[in-house]
C-alpha positions as CSV (number, residue, x, y, z in Angstrom):
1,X,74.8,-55.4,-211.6
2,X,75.9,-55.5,-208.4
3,X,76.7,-52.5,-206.0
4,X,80.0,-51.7,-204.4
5,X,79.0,-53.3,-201.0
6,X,78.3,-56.3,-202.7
7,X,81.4,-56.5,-204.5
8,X,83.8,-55.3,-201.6
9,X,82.2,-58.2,-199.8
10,X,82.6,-61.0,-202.9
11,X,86.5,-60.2,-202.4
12,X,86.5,-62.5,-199.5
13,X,84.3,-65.7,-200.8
14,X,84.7,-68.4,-200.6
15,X,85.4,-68.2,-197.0
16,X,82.5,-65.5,-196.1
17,X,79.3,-65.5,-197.2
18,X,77.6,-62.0,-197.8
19,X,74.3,-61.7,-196.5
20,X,72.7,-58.8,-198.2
21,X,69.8,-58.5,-195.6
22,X,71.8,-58.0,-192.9
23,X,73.6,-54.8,-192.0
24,X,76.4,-53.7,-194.0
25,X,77.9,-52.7,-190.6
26,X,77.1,-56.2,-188.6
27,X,78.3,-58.5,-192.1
28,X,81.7,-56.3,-192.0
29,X,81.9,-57.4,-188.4
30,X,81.0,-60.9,-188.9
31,X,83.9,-60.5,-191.3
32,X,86.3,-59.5,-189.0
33,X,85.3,-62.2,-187.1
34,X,85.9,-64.8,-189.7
35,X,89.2,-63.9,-190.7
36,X,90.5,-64.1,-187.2
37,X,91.2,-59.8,-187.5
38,X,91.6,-58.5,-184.3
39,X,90.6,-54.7,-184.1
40,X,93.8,-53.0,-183.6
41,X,95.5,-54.8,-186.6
42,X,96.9,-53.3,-189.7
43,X,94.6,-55.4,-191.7
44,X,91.3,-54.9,-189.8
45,X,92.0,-51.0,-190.0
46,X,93.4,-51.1,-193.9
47,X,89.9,-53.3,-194.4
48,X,87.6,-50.9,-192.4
49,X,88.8,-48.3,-194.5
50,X,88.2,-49.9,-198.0
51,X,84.7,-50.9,-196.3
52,X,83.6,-47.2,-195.3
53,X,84.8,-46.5,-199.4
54,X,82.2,-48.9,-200.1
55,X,79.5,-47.5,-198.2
56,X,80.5,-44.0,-199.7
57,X,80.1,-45.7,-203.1
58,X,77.2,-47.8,-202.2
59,X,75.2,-44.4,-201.5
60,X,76.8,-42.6,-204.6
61,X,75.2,-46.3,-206.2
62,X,71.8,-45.3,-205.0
63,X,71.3,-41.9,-205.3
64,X,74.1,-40.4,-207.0
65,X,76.5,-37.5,-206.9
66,X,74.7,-34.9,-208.8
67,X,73.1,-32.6,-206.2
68,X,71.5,-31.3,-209.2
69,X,69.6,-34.7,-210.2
70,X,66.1,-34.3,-210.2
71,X,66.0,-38.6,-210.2
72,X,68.5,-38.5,-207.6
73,X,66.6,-35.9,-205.3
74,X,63.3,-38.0,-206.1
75,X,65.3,-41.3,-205.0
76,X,66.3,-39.8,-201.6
77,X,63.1,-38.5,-200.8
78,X,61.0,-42.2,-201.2
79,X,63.4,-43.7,-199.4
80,X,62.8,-41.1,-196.5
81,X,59.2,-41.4,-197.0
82,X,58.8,-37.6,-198.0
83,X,55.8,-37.0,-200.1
84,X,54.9,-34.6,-201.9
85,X,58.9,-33.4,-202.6
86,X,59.3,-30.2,-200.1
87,X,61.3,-27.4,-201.9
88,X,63.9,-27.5,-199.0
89,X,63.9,-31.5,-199.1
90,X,66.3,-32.3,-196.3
91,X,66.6,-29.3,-194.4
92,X,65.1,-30.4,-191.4
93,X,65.8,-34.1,-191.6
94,X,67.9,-36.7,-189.7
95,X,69.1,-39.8,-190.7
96,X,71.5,-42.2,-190.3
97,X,73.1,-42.5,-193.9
98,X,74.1,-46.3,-193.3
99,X,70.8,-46.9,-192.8
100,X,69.8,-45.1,-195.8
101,X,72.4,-46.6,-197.5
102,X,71.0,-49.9,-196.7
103,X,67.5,-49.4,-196.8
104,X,66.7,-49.1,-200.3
105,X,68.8,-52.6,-201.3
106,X,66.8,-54.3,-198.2
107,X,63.3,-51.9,-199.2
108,X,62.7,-51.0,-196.1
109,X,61.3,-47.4,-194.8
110,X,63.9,-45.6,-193.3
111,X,64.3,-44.8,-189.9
112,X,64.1,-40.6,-189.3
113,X,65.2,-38.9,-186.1
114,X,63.4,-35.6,-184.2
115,X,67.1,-34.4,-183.7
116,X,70.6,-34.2,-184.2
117,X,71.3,-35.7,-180.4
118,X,68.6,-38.4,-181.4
119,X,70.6,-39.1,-184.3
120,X,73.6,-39.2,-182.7
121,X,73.0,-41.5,-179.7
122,X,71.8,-44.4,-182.1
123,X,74.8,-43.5,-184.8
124,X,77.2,-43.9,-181.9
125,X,75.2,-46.6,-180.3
126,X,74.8,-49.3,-183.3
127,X,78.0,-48.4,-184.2
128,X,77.0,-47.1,-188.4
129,X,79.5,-44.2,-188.6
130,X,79.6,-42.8,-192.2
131,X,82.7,-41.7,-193.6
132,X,82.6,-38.1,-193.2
133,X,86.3,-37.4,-195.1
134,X,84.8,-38.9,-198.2
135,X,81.2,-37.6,-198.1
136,X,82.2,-34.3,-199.0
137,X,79.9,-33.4,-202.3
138,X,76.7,-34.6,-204.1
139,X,73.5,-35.2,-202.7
140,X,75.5,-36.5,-199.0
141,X,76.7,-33.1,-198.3
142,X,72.9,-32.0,-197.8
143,X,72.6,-34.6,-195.1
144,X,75.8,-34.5,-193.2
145,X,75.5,-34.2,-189.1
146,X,78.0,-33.2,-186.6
147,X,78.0,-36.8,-184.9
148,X,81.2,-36.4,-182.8
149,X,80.9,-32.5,-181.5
């Protein structure tokens, strides 16, 4: 079954290709760059949005909504590498939720930051903003971070 990256992507075959080892974040680029979209259009900026939806769902794909999910607690915690399960699981950690988003379709360990600034500078930096607005409940309120304060 395939997630909701992969099918916001399959919308625009036959003329892009999805490559599901890149970054989500690069391929919608690449995208953009295929259609001919320049960034201030309606129809980059309507796209973008349904995209960031995508990623929202993608992570709700992955790990779920119920903050109350043992399986979905368990699922965040190997993809951070956190063993054995803390009782305050993400308390303390930072991470970019594209990347986490991402990781566990690619199964790669996911990258962890020391801080909130650390976090920041690479979020802003490699340009994987998560849709705050839409990442309001479930297991992605726990790991929210002020990335533009």
């Amino acid at each position: 079954m395939p997630g909701p990256l992969q099918t916001f992507f399959e919308r625009f075959q036959p003329q892009f290709q999805y490559n599901a080892l890149q970054s989500a974040t690069s391929e919608f680029q690449r995208l953009a760059q295929v259609e001919g979209w320049n960034t201030n259009s309606q129809q980059y900026r309507t796209t973008q949005r349904q995209f960031k939806d995508a990623l929202v769902d993608q992570f709700n794909f992955n790990y779920g909504k119920d903050e109350n999910s043992l399986t979905g607690w368990q699922a965040l915690c190997e993809a951070l590498g956190v063993e054995p399960i803390p009782e305050s699981i993400v308390k303390g950690t930072h991470v970019n939720l594209v990347d986490l988003t991402e990781g566990r379709k690619n199964g790669q360990n996911v990258k962890t930051f020391n801080s909130i600034r650390a976090l920041k500078r690479y979020t802003l930096r490699e340009e994987k903003v998560f849709p705050k607005k839409r990442a309001k409940g479930g297991l992605l309120k726990h790991l929210l971070r002020p990335i533009f304060t």
